[in-house]
RODO-2510 file (C-alpha; in nm, 4 decimals, decimal comma):
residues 409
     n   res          X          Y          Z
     1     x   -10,8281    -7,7465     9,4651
     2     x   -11,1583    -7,8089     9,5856
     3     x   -11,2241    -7,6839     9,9386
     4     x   -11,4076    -7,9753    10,0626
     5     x   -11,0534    -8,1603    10,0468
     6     x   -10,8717    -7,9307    10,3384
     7     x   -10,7889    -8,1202    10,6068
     8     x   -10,9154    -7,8982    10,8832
     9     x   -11,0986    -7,8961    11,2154
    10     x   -11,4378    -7,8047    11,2217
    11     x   -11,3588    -7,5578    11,5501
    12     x   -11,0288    -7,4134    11,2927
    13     x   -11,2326    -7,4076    10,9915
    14     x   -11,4764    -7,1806    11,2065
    15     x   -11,1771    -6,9810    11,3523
    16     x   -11,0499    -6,8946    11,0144
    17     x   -11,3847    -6,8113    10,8733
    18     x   -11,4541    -6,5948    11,1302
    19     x   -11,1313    -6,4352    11,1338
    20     x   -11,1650    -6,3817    10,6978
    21     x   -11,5056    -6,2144    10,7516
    22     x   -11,4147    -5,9752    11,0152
    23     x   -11,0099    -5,9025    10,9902
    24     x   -10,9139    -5,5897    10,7910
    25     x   -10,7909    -5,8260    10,4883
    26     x   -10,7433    -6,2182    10,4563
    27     x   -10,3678    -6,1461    10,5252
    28     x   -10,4363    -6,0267    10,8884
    29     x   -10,6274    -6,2896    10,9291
    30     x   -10,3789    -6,5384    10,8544
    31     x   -10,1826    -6,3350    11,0492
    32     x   -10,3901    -6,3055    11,3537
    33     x   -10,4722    -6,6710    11,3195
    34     x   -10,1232    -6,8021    11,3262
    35     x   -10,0587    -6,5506    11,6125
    36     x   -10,3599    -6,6610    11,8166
    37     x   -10,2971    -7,0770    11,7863
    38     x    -9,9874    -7,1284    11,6120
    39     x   -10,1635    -7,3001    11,2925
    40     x   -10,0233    -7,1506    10,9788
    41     x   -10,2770    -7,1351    10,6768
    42     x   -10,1753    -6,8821    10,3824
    43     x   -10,4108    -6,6072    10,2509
    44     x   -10,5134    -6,7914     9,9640
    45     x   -10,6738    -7,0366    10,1668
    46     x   -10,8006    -6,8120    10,4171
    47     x   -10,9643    -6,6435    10,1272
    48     x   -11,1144    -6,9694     9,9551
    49     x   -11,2633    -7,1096    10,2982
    50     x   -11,4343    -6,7597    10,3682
    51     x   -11,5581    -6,7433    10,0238
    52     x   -11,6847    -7,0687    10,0316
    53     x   -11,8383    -7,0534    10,3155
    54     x   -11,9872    -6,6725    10,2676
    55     x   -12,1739    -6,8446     9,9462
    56     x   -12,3219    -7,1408    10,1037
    57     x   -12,4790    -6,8406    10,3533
    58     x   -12,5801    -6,6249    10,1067
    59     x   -12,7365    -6,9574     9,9626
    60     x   -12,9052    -6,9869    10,2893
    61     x   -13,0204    -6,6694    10,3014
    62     x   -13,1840    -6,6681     9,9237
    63     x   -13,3477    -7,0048    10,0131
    64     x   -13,5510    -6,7984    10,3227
    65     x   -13,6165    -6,5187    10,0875
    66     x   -13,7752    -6,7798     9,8598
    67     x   -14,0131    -6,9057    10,1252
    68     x   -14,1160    -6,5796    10,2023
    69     x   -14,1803    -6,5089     9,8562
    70     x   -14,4203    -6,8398     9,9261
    71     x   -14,5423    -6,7866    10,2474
    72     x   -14,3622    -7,0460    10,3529
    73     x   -14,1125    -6,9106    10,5893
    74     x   -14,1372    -7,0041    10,9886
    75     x   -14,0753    -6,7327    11,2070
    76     x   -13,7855    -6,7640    11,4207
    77     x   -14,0326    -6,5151    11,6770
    78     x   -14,3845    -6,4738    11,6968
    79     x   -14,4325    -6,2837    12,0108
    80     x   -14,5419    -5,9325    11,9346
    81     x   -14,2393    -5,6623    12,0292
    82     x   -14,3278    -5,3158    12,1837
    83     x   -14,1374    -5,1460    11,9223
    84     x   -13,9152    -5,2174    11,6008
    85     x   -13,6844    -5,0327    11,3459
    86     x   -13,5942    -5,1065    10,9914
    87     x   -13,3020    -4,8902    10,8620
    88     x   -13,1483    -4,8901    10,5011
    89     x   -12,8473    -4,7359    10,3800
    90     x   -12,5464    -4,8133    10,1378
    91     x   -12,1950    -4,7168    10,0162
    92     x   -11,9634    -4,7872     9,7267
    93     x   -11,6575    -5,0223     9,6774
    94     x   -11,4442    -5,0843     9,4096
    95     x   -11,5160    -5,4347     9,1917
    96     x   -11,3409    -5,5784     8,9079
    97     x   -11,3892    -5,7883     8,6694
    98     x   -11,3963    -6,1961     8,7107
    99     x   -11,1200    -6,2891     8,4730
   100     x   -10,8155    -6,4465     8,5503
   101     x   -10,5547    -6,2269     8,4136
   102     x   -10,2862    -6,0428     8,5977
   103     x   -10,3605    -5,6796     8,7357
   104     x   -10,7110    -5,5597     8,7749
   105     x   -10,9350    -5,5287     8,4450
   106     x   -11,2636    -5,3724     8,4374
   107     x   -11,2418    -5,1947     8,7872
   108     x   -11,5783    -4,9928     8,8976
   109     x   -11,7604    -4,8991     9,1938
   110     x   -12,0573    -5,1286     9,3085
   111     x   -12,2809    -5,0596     9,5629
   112     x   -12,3006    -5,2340     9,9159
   113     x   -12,6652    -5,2354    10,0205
   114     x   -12,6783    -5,2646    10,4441
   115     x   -12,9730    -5,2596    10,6491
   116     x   -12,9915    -5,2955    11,0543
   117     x   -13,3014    -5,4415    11,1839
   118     x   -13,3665    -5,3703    11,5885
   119     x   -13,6152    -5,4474    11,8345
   120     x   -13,6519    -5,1839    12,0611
   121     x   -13,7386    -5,1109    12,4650
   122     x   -13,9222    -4,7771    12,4289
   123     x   -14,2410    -4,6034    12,5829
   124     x   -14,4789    -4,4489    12,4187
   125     x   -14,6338    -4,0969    12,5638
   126     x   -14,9321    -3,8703    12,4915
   127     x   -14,6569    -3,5767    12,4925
   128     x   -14,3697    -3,5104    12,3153
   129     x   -14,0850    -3,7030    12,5860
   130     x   -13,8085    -3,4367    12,3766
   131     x   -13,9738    -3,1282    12,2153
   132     x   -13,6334    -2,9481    12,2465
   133     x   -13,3881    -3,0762    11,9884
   134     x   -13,0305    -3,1669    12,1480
   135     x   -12,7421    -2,8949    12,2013
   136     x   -12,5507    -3,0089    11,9704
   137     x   -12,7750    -2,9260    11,6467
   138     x   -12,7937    -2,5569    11,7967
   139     x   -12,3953    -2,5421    11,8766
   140     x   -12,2433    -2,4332    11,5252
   141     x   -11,8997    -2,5942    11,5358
   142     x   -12,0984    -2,9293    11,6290
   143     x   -12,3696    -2,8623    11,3549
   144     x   -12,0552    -2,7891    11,0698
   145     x   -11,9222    -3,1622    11,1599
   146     x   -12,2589    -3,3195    11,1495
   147     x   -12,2941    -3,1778    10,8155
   148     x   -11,9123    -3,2807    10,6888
   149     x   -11,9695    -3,5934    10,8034
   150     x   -12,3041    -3,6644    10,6068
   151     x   -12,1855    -3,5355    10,2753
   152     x   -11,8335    -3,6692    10,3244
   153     x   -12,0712    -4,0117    10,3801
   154     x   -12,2840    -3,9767    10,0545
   155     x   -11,9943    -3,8215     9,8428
   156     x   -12,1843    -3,5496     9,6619
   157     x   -12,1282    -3,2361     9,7682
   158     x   -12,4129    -3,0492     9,8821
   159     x   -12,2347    -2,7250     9,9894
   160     x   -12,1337    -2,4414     9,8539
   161     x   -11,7872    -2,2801     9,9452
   162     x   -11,8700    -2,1267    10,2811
   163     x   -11,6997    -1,9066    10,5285
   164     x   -11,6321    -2,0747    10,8531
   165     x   -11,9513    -2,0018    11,0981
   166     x   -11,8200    -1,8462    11,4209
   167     x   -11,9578    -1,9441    11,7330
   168     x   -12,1791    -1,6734    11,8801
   169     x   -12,2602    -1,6487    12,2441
   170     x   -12,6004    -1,8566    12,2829
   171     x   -12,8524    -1,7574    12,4979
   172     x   -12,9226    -2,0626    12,7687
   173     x   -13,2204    -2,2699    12,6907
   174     x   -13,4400    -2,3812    12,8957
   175     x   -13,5248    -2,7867    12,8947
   176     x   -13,8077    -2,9509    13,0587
   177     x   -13,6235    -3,1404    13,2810
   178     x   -13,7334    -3,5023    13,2942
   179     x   -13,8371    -3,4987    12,9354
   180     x   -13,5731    -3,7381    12,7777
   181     x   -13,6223    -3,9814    12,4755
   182     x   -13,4864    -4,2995    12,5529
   183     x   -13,4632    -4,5936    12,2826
   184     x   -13,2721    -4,9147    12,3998
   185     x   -13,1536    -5,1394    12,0914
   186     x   -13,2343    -5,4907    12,2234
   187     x   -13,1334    -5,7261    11,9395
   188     x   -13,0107    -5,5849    11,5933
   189     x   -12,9093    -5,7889    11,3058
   190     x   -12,7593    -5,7301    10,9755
   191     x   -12,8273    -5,7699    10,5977
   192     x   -12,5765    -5,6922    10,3230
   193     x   -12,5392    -5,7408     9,9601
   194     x   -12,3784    -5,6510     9,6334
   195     x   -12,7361    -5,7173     9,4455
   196     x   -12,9788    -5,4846     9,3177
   197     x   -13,2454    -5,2725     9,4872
   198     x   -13,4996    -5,4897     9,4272
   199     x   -13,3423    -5,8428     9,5426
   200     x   -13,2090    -5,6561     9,8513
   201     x   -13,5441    -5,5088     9,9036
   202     x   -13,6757    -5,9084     9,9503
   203     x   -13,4038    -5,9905    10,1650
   204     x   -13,4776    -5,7154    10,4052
   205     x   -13,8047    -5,8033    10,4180
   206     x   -13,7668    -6,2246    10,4559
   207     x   -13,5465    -6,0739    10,7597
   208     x   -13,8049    -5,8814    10,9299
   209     x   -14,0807    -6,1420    10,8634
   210     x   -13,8531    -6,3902    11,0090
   211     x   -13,7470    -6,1808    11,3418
   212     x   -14,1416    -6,1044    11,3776
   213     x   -14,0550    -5,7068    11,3902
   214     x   -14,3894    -5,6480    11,1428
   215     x   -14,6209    -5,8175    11,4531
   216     x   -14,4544    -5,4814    11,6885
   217     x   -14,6695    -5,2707    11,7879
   218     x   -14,4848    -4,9867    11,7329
   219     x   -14,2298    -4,9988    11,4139
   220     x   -14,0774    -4,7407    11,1921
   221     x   -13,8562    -4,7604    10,8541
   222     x   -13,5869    -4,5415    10,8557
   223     x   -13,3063    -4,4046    10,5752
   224     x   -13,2055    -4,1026    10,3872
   225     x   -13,4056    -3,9862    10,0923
   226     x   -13,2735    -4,2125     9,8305
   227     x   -13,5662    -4,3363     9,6011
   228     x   -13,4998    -4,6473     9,5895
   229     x   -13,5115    -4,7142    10,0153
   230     x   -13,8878    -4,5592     9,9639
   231     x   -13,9968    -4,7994     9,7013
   232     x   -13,8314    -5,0859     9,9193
   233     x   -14,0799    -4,9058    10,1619
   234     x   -14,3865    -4,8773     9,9716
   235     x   -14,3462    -5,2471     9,8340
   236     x   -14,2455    -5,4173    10,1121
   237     x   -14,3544    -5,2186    10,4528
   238     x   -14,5916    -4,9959    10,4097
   239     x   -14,8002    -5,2425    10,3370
   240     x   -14,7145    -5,3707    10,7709
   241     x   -14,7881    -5,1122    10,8907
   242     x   -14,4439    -4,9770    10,9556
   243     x   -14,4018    -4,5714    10,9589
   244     x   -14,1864    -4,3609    10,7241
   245     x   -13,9084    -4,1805    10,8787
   246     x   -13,6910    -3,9327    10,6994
   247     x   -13,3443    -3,9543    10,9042
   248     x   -13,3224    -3,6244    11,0760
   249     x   -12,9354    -3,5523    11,0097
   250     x   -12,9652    -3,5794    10,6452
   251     x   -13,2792    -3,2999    10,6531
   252     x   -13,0867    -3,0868    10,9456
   253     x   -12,7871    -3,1123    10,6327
   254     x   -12,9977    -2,9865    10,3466
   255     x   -13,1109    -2,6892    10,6113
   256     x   -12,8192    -2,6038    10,6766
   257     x   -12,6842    -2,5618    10,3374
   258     x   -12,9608    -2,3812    10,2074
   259     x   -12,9530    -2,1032    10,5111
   260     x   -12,5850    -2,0987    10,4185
   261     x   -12,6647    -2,0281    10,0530
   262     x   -12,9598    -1,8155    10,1308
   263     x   -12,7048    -1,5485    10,3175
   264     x   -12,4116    -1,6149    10,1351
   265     x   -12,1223    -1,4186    10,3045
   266     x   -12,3750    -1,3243    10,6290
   267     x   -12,2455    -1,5975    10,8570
   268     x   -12,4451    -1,4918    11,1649
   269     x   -12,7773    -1,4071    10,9761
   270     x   -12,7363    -1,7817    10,7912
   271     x   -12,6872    -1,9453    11,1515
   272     x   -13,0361    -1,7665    11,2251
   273     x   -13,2355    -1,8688    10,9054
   274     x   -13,0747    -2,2553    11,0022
   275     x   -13,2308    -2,2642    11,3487
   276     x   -13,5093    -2,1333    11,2636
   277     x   -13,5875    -2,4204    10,9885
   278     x   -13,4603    -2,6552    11,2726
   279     x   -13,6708    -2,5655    11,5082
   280     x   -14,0382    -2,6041    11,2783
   281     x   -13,8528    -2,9649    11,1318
   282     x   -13,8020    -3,0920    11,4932
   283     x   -14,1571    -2,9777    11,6156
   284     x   -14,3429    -3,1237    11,2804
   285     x   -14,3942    -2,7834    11,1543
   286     x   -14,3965    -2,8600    10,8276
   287     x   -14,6337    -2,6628    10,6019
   288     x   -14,4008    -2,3159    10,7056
   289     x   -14,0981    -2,5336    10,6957
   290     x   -14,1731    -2,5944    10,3092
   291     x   -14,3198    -2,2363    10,2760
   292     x   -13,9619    -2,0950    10,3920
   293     x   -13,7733    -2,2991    10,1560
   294     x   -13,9964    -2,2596     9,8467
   295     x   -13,9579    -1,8115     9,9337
   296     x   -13,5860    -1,8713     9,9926
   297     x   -13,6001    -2,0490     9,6422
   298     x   -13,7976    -1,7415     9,4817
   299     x   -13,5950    -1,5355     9,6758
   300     x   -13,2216    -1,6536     9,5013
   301     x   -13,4067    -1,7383     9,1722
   302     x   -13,4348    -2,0613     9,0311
   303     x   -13,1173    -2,2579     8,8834
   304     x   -13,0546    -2,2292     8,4961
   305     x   -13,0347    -2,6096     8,3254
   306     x   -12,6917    -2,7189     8,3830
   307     x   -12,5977    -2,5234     8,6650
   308     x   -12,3335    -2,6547     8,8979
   309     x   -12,4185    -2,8352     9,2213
   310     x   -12,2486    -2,5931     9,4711
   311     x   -12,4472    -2,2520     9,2411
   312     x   -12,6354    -2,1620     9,5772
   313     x   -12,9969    -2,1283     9,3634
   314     x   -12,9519    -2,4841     9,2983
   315     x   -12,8920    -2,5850     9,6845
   316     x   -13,2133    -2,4553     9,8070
   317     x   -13,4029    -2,5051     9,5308
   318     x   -13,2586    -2,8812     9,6071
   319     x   -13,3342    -2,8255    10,0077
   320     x   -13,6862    -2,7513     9,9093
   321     x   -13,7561    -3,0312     9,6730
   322     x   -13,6371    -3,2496     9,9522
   323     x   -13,8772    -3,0951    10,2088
   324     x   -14,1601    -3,1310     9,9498
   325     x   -14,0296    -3,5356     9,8620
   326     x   -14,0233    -3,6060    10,2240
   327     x   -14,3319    -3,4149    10,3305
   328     x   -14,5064    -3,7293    10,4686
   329     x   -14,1823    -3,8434    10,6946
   330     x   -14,1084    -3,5688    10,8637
   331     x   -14,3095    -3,5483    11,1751
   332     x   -14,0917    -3,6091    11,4146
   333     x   -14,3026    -3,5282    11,7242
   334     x   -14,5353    -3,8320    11,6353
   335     x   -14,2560    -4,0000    11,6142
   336     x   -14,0717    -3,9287    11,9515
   337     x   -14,4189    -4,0012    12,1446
   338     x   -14,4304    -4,3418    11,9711
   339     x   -14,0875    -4,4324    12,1108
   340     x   -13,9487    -4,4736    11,7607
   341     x   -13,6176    -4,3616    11,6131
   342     x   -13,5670    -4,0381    11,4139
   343     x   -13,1768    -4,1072    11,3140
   344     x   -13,0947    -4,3612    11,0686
   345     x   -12,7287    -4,3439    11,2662
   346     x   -12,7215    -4,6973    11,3724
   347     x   -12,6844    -4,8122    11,0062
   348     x   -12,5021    -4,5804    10,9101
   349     x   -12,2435    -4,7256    11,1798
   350     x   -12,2919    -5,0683    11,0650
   351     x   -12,1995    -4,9366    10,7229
   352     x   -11,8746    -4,7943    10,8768
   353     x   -11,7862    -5,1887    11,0057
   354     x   -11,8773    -5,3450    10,6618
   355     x   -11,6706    -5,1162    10,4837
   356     x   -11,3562    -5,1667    10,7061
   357     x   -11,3801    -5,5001    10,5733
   358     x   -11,3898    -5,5002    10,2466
   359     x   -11,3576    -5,0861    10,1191
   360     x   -11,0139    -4,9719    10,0487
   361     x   -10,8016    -4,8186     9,7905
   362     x   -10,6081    -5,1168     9,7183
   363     x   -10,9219    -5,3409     9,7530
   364     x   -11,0778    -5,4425     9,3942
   365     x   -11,3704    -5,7461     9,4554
   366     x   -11,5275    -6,0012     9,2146
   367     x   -11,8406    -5,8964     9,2926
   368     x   -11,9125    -6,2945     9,4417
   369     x   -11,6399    -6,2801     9,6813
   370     x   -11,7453    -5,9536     9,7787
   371     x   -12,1263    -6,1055     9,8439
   372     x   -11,9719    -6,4186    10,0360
   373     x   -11,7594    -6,2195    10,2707
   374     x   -12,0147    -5,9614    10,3245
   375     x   -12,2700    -6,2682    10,4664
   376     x   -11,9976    -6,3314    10,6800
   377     x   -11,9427    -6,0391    10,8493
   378     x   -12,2789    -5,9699    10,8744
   379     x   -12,3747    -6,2836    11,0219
   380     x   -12,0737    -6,1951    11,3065
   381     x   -12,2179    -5,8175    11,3532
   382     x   -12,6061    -5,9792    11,4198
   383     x   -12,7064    -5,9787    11,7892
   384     x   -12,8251    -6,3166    11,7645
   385     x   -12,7525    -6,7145    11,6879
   386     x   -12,7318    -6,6770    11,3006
   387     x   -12,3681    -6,7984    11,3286
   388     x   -12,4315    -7,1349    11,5484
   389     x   -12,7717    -7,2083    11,3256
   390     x   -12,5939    -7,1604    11,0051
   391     x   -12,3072    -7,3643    11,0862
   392     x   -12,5563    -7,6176    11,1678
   393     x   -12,7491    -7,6245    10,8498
   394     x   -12,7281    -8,0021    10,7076
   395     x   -12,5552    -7,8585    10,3640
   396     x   -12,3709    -8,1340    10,1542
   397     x   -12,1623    -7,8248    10,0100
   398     x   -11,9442    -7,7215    10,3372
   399     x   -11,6069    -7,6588    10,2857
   400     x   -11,5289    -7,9193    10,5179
   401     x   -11,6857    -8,1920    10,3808
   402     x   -11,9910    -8,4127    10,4480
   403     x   -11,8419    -8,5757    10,7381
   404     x   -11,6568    -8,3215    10,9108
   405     x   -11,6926    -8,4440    11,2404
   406     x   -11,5060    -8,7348    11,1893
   407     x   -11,2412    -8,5051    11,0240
   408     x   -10,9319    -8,4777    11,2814
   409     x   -10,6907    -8,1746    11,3139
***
């Protein structure tokens, strides 16, 4: 049945859309739908109307990442901001494939691309406004979590089996009082995709172009080290002027492993190697930062071809290959005084909210339904008026027709 041929309002169609991009599944939707007005439409259609609608978006979208590739595309902003962020990150969810036969053939994991765009309300300051890094990176029950939670994020382990750290007594630091980094997110908005590195890298980039955040005078790109967000980099921003920024918790991760494999079984003298590497990464020190790793390396010997992730040679020789990768992004003082970002957290969250929607165990996508519903959510997560201008676009294709104002409930 064609989708153009349901006989709904345009202020339901837009309820049920809404409701199919964000609910947990299109069956609380229809749920929450039929609770919230009374209207009863099943989860086939719920699904159908959000899919339809997700694909005329993503249509949208590709159309503005074809100007761009032309130098066509109007800004939506042209007034220089203070500052700006560009953050990148991903995760997996399960796809199967298209055909129409019963159960689910051909199931895989496919990655969802995500990226959080931001204009900021910073300062910038001839001296460091933080050059002691927070409490919680030198508390060692907080700094075990951090760590859980990043590899637990990026699935690979990184860690070898450890004994628990106990928390020592810490001597009481003192802070310059006054001296606070503060970064206010003004407007963020969202891009997400089931394409490739490459398509996704465009898309990022037709959204930054269109916000204006490459006229800032202040901007940073921030992610993990994943190769592929630093190519999106060096094709696409690098060339604006916007600064590399290796995400602090993922190198505070890879430190922390490697002090734990560097004293294997030595819990407190581990705990001192870590905050010692934390302390030259947060002040920019990082020519002894990379020394320390590359001796540790020596130290433990190198890893023999085909050893095991968790074999602790092979986590800090992988700690200092990082360092070395990320040599260039890693000066975090410069980037504190600039008023920029040194967490790629804020995607990372954003990541959480697209995979509530549509990561789950029982959750296997067609890789286009997955692409239509993630344009709708992320068009509902954006801090701006994507949704009212897209449901304005003049498109012959809406699932409610051409003349859907005349259409009646």
């Amino acid at each position: 049945m064609e989708l153009r041929n349901s006989r709904r309002s345009p202020e339901v169609l837009k309820h049920v859309v809404e409701l199919g991009g964000n609910a947990h599944s299109y069956k609380e939707a229809s749920q929450v739908l039929q609770r919230q007005t009374a209207i009863e439409i099943g989860n086939k259609e719920t699904q159908r109307l959000t899919e339809q609608v997700g694909t005329e978006w993503a249509a949208a979208r590709d159309e503005q990442v074809e100007q761009f590739k032309q130098g066509t595309l109007p800004r939506l902003h042209s007034q220089p901001h203070q500052a700006a962020s560009v953050m990148v990150d991903g995760a997996y969810v399960q796809t199967r494939a298209a055909e129409a036969r019963p159960g689910v053939q051909g199931q895989c994991w496919s990655e969802v691309k995500c990226a959080s765009l931001a204009t900021l309300a910073s300062h910038a300051s001839a001296v460091d406004p933080m050059p002691e890094p927070p409490s919680k990176f030198l508390n060692p029950e907080r700094v075990k979590k951090i760590v859980a939670e990043v590899s637990e994020r990026h699935v690979a382990a990184t860690t070898a089996p450890q004994r628990a750290v106990q928390a020592q007594p810490q001597p009481k630091r003192k802070r310059r009082k006054g001296l606070r980094q503060r970064i206010v997110r003004l407007v963020t908005t969202f891009v997400a995709t089931m394409q490739n590195a490459a398509a996704f890298g465009y898309m990022v980039a037709a959204e930054a172009y269109l916000r204006g955040l490459d006229l800032a005078k202040y901007k940073g790109f921030v992610c993990d080290g994943m190769p592929y967000n630093w190519t999106i980099y060096e094709t696409h921003f690098r060339p604006l002027g916007f600064i590399p920024i290796l995400d602090f918790l993922h190198l505070l991760t890879y430190l922390y492993t490697a002090a734990q494999a560097l004293e294997a079984g030595r819990a407190w003298r581990a705990w001192q190697t870590y905050e010692q590497w934390l302390y030259w990464a947060w002040r920019g020190e990082r020519q002894r930062l990379l020394a320390a790793l590359q001796t540790a390396s020596g130290k433990v010997g190198l890893p023999p071809p085909g050893a095991p992730e968790n074999d602790r040679r092979a986590i800090v020789a992988r700690a200092a290959t990082y360092v070395a990768n990320n040599y260039d992004r890693i000066d975090y003082p410069r980037y504190r005084k600039l008023g920029l970002p040194y967490s790629s957290a804020p995607v990372e969250s954003a990541v959480k909210q697209f995979c509530r929607r549509v990561k789950g165990s029982e959750k296997f996508w067609v890789e286009g339904g997955a692409e239509a519903t993630l344009q709708v959510r992320a068009a509902h997560l954006s801090q701006d008026d994507r949704v009212e201008r897209l449901w304005a676009r003049p498109v012959e294709t809406h699932a409610y027709g051409t003349n859907w104002r005349d259409i009646a409930a």
